[in-house]
C-alpha positions in Angstrom: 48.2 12.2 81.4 48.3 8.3 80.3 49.0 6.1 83.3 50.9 2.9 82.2 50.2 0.0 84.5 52.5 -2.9 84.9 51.7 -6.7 84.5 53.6 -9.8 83.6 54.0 -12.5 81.5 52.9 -15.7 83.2 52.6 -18.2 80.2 53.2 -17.4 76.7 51.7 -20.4 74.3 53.7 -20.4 70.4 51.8 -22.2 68.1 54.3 -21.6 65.4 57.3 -19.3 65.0 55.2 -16.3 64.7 51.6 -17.2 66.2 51.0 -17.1 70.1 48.5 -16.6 72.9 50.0 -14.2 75.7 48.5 -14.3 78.7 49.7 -11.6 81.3 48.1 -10.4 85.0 48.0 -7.2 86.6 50.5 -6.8 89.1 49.6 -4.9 91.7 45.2 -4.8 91.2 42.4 -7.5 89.8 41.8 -8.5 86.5 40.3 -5.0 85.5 36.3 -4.9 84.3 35.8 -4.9 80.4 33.2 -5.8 78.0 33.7 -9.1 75.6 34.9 -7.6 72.6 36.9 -5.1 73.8 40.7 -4.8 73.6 43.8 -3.8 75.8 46.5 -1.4 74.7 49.8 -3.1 75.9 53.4 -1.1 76.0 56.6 -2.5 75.7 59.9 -0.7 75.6 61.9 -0.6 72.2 65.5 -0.4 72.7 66.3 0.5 69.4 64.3 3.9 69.8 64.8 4.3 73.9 61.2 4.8 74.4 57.8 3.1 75.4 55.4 1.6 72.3 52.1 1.2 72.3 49.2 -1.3 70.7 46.1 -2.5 71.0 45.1 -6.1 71.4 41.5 -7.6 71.5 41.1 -9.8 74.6 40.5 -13.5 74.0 39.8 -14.2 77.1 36.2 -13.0 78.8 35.5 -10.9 80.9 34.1 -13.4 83.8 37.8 -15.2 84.3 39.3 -12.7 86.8 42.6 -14.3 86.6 44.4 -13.1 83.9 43.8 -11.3 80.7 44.5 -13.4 77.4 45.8 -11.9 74.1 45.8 -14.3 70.4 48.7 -12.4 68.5 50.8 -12.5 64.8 54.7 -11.1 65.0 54.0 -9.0 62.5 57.7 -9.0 60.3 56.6 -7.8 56.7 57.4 -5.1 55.2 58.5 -3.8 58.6 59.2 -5.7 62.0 56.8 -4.4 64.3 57.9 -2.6 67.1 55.5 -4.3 69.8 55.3 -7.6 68.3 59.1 -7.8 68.4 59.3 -7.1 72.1 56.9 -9.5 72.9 57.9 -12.6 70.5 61.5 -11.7 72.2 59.9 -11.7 75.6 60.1 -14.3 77.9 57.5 -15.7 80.8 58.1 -13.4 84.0 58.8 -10.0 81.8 56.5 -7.4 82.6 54.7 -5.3 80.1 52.8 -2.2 80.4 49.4 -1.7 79.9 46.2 1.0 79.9 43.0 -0.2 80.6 40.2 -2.1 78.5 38.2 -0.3 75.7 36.5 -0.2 72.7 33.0 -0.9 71.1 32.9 -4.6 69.3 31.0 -5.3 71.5 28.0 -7.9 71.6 24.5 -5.9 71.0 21.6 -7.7 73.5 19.2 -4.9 72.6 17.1 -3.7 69.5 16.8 0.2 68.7 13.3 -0.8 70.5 14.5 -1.7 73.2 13.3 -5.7 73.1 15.8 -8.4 73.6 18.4 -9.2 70.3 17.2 -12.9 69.9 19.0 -13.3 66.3 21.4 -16.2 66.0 25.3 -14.8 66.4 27.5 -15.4 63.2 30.9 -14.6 64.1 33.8 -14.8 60.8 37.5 -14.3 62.0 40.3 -14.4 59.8 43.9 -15.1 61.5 43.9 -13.6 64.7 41.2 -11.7 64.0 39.6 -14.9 65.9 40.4 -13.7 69.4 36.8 -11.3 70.1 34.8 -14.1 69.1 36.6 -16.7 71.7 35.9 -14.3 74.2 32.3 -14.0 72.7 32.2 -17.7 73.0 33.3 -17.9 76.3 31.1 -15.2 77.6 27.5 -16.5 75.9 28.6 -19.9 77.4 29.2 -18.6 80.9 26.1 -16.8 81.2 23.9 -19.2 79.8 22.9 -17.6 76.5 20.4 -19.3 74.5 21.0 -18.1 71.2 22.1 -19.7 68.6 26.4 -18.6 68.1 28.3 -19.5 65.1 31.9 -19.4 64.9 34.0 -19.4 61.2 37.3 -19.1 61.7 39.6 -19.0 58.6 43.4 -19.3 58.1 46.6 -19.8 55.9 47.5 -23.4 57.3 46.3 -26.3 59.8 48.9 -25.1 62.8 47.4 -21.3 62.9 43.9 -22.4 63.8 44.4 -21.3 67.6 41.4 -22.5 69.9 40.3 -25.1 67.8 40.3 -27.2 70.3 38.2 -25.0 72.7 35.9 -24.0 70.3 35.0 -27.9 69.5 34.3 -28.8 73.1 32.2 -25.8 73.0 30.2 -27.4 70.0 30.1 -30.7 71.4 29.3 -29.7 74.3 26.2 -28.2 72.4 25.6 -31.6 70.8 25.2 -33.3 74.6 23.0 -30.7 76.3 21.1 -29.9 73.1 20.5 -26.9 71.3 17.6 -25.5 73.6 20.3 -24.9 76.6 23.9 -24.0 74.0 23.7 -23.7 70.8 27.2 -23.2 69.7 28.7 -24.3 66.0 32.6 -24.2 65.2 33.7 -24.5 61.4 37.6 -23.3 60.4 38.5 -23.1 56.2 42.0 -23.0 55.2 43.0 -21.0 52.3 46.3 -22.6 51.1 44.9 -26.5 51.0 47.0 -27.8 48.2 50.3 -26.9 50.5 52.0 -29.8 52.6 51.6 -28.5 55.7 47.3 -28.8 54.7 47.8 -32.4 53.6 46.0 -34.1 56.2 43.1 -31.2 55.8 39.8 -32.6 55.0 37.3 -29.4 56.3 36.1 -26.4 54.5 38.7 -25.2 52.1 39.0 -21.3 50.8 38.9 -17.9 52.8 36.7 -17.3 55.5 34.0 -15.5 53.4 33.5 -18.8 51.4 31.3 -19.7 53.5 29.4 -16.7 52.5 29.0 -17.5 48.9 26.3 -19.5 46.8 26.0 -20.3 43.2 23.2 -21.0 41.0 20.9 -19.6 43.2 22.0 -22.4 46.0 22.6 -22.3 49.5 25.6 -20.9 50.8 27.7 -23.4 52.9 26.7 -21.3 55.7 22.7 -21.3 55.4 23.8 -25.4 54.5 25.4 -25.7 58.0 22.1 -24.1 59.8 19.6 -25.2 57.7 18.0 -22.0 56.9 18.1 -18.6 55.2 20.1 -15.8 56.5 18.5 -12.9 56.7 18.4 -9.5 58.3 15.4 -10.7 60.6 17.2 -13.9 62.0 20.8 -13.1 61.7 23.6 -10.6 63.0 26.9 -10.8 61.6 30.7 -9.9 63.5 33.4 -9.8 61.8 37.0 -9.4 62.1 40.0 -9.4 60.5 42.0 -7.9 57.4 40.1 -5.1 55.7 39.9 -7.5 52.1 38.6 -9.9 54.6 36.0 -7.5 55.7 34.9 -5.9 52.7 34.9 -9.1 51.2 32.2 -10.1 53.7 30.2 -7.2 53.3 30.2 -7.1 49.1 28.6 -10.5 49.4 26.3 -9.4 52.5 24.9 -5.9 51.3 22.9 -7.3 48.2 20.8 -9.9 50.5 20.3 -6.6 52.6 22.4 -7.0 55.1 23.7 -3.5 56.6 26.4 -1.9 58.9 26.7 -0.2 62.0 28.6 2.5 60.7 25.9 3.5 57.9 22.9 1.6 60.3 19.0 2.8 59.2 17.4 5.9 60.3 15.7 3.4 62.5 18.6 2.5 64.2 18.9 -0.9 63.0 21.6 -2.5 61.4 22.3 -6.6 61.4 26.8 -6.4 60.4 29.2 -5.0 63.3 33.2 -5.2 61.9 36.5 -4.6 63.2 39.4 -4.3 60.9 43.2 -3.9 60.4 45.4 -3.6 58.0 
């Protein structure tokens, strides 16, 4: 039998219309135990149909902050109105919403089939809020003194839904004061709609997030240009999330430079590319 805890609503950040970051707190327990990476199913009743929905958030927050659990999340209105999003973009600070516990297997792999350590630099590529694992990657590798190298590519529609950015860039220059040998963190976003007047005082990377992926003419990609080396299988792992085109996307360009999956990982047990989709 499903036990639905309760929590609520203590500060609900929008961003835009249709874009915020939810954070909510158990009411009556701690901050439950979870792995970075790992997401929260949250209920929420639906007048309209008298009964309790459920769905399933990644955490943006990690798992070391014990004081409230954080959620990055789209009001999801075409075709369809979605039954939890609705609820919560209707929701107010001081609701309470149900909610079952942590799960889930993004998570961050520290160990080779092996058995040695995973010392591979971290490229993480979000699209929309398909961000929010790899702030709580961020968060965690920071707080527990990682010392490899993390990237973070984040891409988006327009300037105003780049959540974190501002987080994410201390992170980096916070990397750029210590030095790489104690964090060695990187942030780049891309918007895809540049030419639009929201964009028109955007002067980054410009295309979807797997841009950063591509080469031509044998070059770098923008990626191995921001690092200053060649990605491959023996010095790179890849996470990504997002929209499946934005995933599949990833992987066309990543499977010819022999790059491969969890899901179809080698007899060996090996595999450098570890994806959550939706959509």
């Amino acid at each position: 039998m499903v036990l639905d805890k309760k929590a609520t609503l203590t500060n609900i950040y929008r961003s835009k219309e249709d874009l915020a970051i939810f954070r909510l707190v158990p009411n009556d327990e701690l901050v439950p135990q979870y792995k970075t990476g790992q997401f929260i199913t949250i209920g929420m009743h639906v007048p309209s149909e008298n009964k309790l929905v459920r769905r399933p958030y990644t955490i943006a927050s990690h798992p070391e902050n014990r004081k409230y659990i954080e959620l990055y999340i789209r009001w999801f209105r075409k075709p369809l109105f979605g039954r939890v999003t609705t609820q919560l973009f209707n929701a107010k600070e001081g609701n309470e919403v149900m909610w079952l516990k942590p799960t889930g297997a993004f998570t961050i792999n520290d160990k080779l089939p092996n058995g040695k350590n995973d010392e591979r630099r971290i490229v993480c590529l979000g699209g929309g809020t398909g961000l929010a694992p790899f702030v709580s990657y961020a968060q965690h590798l920071h707080y527990i003194g990682d010392k490899r190298e993390i990237i973070v590519l984040h891409g988006a529609s327009y300037v105003d839904e780049l959540g974190y950015r501002e987080l994410l860039t201390n992170l980096e220059n916070e990397s750029l004061d210590k030095g790489k040998d104690k964090w060695n963190f990187t942030y780049r976003a891309t918007i895809s709609r540049p030419n639009e007047k929201p964009n028109e005082s955007w002067n980054g990377h410009k295309g979807r997030v797997e841009t950063f992926l591509t080469s031509k003419n044998n070059e770098s990609s923008d990626l191995e240009k921001l690092v200053g080396d060649k990605m491959i299988p023996e010095n790179t792992t890849f996470y990504l999330c997002g929209w499946k085109g934005t995933i599949d996307a990833c992987i066309d360009l990543l499977d010819p430079e022999g790059f491969v999956t969890e899901r179809k990982k080698r007899n060996d047990g090996s595999f450098e590319i570890k994806y959550e989709s939706y959509g």
